[in-house]
Backbone atoms as SQL, in Angstrom:
CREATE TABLE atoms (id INTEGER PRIMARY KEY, chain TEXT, resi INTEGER, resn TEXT, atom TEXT, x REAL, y REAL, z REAL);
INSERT INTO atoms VALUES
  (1, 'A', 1, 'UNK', 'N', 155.238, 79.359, -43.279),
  (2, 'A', 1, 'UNK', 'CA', 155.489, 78.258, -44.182),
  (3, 'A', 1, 'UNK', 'C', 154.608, 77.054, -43.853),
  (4, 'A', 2, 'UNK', 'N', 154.240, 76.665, -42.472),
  (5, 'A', 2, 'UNK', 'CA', 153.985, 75.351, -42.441),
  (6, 'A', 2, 'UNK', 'C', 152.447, 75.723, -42.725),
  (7, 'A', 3, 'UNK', 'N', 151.667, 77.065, -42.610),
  (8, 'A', 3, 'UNK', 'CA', 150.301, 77.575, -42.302),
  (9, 'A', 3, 'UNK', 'C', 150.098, 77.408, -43.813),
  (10, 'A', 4, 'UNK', 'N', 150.961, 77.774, -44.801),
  (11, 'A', 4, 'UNK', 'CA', 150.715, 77.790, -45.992),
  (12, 'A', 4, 'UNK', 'C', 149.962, 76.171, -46.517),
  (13, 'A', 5, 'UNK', 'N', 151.445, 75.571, -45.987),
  (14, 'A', 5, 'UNK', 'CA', 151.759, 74.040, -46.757),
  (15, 'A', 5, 'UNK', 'C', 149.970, 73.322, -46.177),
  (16, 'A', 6, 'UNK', 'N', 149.677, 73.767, -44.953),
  (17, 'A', 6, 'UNK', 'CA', 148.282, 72.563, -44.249),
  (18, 'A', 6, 'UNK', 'C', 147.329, 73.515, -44.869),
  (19, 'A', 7, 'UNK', 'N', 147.036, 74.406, -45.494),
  (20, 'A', 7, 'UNK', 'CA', 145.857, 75.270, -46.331),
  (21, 'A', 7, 'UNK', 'C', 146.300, 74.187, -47.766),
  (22, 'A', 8, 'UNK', 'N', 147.340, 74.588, -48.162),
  (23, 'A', 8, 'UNK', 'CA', 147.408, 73.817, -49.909),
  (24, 'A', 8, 'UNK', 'C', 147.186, 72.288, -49.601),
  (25, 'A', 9, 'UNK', 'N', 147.862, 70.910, -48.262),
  (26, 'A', 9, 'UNK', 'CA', 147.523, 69.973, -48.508),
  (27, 'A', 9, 'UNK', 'C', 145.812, 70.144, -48.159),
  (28, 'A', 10, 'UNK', 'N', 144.962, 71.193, -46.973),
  (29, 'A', 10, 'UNK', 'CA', 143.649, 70.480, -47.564),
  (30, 'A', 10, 'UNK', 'C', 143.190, 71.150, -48.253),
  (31, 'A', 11, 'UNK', 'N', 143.039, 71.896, -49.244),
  (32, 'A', 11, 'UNK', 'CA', 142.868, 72.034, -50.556),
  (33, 'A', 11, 'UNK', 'C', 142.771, 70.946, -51.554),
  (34, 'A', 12, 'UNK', 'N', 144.022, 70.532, -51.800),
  (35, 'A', 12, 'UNK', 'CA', 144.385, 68.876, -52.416),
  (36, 'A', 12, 'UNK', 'C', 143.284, 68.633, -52.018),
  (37, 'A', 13, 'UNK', 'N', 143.117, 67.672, -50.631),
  (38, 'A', 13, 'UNK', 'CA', 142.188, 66.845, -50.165),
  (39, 'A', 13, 'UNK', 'C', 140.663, 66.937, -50.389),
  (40, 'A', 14, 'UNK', 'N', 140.479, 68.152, -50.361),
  (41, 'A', 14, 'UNK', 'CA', 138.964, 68.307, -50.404),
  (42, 'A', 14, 'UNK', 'C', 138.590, 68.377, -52.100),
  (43, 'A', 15, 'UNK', 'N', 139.587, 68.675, -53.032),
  (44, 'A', 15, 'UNK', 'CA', 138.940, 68.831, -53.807),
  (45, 'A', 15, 'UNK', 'C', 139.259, 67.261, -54.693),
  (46, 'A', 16, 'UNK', 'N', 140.217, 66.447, -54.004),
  (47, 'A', 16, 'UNK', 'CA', 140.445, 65.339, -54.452),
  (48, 'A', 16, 'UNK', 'C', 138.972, 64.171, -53.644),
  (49, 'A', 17, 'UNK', 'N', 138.279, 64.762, -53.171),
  (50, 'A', 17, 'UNK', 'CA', 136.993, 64.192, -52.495),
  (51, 'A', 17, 'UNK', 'C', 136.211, 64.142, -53.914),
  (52, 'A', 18, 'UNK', 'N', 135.978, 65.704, -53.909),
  (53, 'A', 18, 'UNK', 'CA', 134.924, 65.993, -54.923),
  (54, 'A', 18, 'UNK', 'C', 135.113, 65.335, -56.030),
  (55, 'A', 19, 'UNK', 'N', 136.504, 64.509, -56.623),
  (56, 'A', 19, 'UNK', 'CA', 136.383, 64.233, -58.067),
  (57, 'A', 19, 'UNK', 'C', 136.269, 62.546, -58.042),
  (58, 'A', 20, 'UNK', 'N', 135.917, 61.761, -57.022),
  (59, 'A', 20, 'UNK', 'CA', 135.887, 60.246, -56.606),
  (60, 'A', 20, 'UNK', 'C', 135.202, 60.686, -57.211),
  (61, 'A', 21, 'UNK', 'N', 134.661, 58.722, -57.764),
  (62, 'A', 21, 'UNK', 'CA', 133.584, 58.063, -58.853),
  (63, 'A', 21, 'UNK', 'C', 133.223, 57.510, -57.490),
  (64, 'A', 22, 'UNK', 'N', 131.922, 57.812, -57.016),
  (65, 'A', 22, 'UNK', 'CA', 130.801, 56.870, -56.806),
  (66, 'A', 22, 'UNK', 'C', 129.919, 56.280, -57.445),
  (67, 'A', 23, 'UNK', 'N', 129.921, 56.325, -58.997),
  (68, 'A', 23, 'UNK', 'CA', 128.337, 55.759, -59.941),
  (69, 'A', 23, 'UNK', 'C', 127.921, 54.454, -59.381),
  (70, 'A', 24, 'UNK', 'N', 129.365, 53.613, -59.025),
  (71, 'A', 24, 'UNK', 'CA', 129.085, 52.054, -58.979),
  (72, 'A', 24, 'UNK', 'C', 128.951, 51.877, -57.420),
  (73, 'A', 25, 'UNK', 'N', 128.600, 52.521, -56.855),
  (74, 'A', 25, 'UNK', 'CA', 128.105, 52.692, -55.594),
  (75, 'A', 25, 'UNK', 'C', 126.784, 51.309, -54.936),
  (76, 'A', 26, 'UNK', 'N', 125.972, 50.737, -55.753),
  (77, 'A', 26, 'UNK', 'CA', 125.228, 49.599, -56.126),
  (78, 'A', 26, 'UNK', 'C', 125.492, 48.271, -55.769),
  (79, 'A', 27, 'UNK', 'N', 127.384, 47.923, -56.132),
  (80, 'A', 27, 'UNK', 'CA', 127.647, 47.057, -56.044),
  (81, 'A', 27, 'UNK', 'C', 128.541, 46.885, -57.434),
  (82, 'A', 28, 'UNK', 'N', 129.263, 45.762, -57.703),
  (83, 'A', 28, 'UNK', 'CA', 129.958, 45.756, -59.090),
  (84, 'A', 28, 'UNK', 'C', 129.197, 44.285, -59.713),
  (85, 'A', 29, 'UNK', 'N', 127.996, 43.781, -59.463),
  (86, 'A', 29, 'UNK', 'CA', 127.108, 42.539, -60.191),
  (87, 'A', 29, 'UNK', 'C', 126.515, 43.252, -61.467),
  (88, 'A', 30, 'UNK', 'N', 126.513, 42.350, -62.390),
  (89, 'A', 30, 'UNK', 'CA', 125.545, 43.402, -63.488),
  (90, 'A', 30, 'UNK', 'C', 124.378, 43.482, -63.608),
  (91, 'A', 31, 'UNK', 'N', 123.347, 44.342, -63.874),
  (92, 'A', 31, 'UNK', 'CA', 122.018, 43.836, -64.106),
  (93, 'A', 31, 'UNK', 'C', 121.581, 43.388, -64.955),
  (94, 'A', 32, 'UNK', 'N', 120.392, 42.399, -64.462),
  (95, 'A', 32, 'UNK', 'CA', 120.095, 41.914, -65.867),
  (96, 'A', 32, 'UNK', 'C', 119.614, 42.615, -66.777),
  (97, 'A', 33, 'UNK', 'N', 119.414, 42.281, -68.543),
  (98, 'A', 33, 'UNK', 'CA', 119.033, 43.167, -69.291),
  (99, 'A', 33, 'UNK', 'C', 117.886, 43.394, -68.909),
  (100, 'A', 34, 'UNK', 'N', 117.387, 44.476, -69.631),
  (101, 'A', 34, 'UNK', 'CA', 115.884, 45.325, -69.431),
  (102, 'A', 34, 'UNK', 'C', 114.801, 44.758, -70.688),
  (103, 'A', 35, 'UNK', 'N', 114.010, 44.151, -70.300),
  (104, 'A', 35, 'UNK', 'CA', 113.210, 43.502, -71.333),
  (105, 'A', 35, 'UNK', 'C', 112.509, 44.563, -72.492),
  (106, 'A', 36, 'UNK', 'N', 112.711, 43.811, -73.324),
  (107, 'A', 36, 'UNK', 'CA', 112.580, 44.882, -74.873),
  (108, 'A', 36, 'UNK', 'C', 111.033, 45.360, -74.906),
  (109, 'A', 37, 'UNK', 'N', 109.964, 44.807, -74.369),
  (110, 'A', 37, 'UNK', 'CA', 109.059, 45.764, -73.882),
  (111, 'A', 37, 'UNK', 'C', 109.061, 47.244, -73.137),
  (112, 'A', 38, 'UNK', 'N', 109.148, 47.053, -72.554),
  (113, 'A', 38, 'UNK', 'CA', 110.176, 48.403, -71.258),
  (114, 'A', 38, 'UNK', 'C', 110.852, 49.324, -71.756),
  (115, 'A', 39, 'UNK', 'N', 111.709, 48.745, -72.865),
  (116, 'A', 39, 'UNK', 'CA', 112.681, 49.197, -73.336),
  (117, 'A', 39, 'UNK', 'C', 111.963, 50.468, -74.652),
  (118, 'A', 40, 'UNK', 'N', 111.166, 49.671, -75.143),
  (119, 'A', 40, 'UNK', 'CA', 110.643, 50.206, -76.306),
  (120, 'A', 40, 'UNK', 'C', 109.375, 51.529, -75.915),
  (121, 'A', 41, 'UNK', 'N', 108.852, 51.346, -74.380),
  (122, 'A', 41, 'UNK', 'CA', 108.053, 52.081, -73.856),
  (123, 'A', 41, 'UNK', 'C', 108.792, 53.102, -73.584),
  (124, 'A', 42, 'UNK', 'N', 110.105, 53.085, -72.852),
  (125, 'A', 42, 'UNK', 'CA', 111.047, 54.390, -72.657),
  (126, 'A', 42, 'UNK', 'C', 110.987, 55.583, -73.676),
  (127, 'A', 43, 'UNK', 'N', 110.950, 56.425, -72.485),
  (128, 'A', 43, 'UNK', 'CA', 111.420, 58.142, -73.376),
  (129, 'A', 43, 'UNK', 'C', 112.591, 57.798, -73.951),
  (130, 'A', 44, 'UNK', 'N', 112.913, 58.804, -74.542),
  (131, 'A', 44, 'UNK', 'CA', 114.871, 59.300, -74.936),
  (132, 'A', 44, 'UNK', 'C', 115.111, 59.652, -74.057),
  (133, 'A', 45, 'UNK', 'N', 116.374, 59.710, -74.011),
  (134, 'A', 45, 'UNK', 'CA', 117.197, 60.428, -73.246),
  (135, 'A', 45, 'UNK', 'C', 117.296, 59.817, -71.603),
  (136, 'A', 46, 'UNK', 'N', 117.434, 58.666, -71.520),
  (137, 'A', 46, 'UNK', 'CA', 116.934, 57.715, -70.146),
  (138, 'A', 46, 'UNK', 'C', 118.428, 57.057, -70.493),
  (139, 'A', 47, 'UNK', 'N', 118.901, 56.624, -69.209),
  (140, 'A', 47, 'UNK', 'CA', 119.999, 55.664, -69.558),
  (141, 'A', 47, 'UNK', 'C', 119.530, 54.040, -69.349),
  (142, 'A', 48, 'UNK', 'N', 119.063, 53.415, -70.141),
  (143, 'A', 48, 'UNK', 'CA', 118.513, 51.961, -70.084),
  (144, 'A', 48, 'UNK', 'C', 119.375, 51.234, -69.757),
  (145, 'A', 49, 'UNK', 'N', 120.781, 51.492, -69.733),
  (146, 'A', 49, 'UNK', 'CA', 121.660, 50.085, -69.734),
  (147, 'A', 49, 'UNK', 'C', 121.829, 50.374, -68.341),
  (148, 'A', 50, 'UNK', 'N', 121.151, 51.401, -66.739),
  (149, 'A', 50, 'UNK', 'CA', 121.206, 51.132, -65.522),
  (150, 'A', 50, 'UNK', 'C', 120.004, 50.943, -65.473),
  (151, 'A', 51, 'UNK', 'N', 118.882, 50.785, -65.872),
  (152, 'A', 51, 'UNK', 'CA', 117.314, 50.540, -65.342),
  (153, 'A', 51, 'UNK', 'C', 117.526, 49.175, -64.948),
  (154, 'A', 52, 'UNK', 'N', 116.815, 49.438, -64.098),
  (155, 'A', 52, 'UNK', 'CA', 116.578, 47.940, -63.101),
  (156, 'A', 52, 'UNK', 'C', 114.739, 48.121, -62.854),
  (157, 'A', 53, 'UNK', 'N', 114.546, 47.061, -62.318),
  (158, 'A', 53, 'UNK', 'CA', 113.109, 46.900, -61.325),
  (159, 'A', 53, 'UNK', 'C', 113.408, 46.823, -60.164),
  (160, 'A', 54, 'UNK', 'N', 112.688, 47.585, -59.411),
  (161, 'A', 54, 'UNK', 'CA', 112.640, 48.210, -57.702),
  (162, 'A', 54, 'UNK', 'C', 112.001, 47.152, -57.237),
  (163, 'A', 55, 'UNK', 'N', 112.131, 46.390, -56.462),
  (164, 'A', 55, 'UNK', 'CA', 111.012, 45.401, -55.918),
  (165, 'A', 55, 'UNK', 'C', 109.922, 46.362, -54.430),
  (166, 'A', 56, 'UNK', 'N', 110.394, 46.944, -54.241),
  (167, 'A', 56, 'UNK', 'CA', 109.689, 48.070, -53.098),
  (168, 'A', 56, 'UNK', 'C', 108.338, 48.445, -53.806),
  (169, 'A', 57, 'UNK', 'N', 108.328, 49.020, -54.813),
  (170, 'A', 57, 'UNK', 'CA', 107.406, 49.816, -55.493),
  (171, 'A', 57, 'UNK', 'C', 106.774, 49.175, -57.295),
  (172, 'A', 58, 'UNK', 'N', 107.725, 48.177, -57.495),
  (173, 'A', 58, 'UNK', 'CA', 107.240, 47.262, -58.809),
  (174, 'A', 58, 'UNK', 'C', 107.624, 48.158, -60.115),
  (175, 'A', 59, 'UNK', 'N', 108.503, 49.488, -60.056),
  (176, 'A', 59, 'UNK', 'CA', 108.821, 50.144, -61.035),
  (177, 'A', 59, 'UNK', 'C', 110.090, 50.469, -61.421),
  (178, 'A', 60, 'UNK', 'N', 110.467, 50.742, -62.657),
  (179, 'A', 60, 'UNK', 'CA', 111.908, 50.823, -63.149),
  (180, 'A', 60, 'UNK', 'C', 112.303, 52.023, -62.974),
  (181, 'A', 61, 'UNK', 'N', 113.574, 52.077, -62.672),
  (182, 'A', 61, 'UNK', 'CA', 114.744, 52.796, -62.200),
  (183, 'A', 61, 'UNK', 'C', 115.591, 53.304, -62.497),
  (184, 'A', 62, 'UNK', 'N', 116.478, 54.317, -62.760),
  (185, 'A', 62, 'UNK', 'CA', 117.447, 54.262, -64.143),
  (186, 'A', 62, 'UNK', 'C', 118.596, 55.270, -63.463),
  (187, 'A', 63, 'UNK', 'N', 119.537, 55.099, -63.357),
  (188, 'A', 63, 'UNK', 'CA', 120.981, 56.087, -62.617),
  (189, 'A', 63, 'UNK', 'C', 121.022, 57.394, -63.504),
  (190, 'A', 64, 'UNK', 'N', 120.354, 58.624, -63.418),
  (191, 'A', 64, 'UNK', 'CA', 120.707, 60.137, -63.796),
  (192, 'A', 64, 'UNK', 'C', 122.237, 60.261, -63.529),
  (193, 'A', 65, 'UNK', 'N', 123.173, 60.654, -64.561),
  (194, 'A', 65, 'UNK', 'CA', 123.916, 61.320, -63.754),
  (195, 'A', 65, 'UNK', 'C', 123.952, 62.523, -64.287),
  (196, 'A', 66, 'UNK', 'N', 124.012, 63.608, -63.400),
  (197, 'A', 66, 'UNK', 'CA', 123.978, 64.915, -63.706),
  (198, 'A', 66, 'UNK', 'C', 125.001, 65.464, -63.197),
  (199, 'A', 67, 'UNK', 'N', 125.112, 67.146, -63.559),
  (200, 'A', 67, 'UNK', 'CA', 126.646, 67.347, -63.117),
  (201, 'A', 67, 'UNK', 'C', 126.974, 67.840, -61.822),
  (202, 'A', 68, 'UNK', 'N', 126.196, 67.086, -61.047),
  (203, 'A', 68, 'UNK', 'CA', 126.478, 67.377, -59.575),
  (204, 'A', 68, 'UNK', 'C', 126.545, 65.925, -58.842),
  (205, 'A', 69, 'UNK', 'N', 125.403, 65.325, -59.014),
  (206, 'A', 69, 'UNK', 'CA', 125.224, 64.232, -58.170),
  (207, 'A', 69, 'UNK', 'C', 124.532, 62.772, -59.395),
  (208, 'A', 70, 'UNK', 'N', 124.985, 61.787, -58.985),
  (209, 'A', 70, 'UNK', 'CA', 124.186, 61.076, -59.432),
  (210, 'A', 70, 'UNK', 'C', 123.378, 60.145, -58.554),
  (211, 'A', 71, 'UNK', 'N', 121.903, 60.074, -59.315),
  (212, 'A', 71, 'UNK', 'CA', 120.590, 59.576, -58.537),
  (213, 'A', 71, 'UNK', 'C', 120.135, 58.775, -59.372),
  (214, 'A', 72, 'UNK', 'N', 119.157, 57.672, -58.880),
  (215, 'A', 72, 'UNK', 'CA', 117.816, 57.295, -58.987),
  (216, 'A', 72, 'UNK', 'C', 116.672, 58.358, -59.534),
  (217, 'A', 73, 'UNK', 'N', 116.240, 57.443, -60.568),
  (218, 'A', 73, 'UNK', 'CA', 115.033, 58.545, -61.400),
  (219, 'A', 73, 'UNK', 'C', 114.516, 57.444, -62.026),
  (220, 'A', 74, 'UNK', 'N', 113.071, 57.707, -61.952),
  (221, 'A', 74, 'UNK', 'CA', 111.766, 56.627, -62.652),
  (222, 'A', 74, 'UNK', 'C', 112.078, 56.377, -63.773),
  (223, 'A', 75, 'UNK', 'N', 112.265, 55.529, -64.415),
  (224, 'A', 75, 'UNK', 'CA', 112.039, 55.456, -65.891),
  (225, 'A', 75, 'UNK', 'C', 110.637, 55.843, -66.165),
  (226, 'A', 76, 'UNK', 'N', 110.760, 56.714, -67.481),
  (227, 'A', 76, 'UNK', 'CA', 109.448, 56.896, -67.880),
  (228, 'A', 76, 'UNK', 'C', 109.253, 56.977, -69.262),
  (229, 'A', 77, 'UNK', 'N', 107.803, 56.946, -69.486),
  (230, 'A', 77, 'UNK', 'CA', 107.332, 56.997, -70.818),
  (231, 'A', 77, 'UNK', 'C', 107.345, 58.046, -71.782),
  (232, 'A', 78, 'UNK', 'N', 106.789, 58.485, -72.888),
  (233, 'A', 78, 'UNK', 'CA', 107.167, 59.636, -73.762),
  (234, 'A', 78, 'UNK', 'C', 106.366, 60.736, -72.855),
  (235, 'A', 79, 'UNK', 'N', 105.032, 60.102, -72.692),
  (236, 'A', 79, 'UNK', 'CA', 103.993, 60.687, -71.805),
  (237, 'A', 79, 'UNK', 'C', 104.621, 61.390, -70.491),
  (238, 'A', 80, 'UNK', 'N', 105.523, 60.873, -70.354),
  (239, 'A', 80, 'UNK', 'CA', 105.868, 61.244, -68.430),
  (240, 'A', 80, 'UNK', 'C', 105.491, 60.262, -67.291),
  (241, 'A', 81, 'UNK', 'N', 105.017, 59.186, -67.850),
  (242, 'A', 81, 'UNK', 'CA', 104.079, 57.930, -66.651),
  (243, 'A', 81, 'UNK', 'C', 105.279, 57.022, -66.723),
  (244, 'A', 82, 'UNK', 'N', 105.580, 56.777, -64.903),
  (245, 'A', 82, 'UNK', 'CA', 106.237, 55.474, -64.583),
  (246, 'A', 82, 'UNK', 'C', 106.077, 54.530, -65.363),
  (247, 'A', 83, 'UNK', 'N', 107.439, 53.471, -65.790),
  (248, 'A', 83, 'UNK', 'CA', 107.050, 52.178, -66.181),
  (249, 'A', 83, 'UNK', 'C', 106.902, 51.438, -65.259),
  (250, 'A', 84, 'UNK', 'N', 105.763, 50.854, -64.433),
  (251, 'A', 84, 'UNK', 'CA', 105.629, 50.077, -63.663),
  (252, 'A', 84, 'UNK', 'C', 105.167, 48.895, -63.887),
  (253, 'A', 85, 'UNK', 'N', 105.372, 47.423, -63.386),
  (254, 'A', 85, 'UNK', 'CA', 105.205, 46.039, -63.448),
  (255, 'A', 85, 'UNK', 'C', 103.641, 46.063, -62.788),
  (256, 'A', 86, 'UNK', 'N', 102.559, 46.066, -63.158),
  (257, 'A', 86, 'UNK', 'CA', 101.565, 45.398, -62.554),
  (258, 'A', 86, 'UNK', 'C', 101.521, 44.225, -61.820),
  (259, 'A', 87, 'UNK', 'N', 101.290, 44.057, -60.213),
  (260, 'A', 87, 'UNK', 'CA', 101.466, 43.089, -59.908),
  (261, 'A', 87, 'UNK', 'C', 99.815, 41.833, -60.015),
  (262, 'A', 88, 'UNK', 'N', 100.154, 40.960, -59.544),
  (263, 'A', 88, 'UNK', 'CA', 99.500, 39.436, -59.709),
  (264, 'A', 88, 'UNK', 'C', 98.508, 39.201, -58.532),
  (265, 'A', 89, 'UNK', 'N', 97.355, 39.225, -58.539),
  (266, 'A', 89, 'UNK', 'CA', 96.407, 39.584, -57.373),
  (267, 'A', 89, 'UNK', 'C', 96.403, 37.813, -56.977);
């Protein structure tokens, strides 16, 4: 009985792991909007309302979530090319 009951509570447990929301993992501040340039350069299928600018690398960013994990992924163009900020020499 008790061998049963500590298999079913971690059962519970582990699979009550797997179904937490981490998306907002970031922080809970909002970002600012994504300037309608940027915006208009984007592929489909991109989620724009998480793109941000990376200050590391000068390029936009956008939260994938897929059905496993959610990540960081370039924003990109129809082409497939980073949207990146040219910087100021």
């Amino acid at each position: 009985m008790y061998k049963r009951s500590a298999i079913l509570l971690s059962t519970v447990l582990v699979l009550g792991a797997c179904s937490a929301d981490f998306s907002n993992s970031q922080g809970s501040e909002a970002l600012p909007p994504l300037p309608e340039e940027v915006a208009a350069l984007a592929a489909p299928n991109q989620d724009l309302a998480t793109a941000r600018l990376v200050p590391e690398d000068n390029c936009y960013w956008y939260m994938h979530a897929g059905p496993v994990e959610t990540t960081l992924l370039p924003l990109r163009t129809v082409r497939g090319n980073p949207i990146c900020v040219k910087q100021a020499s």
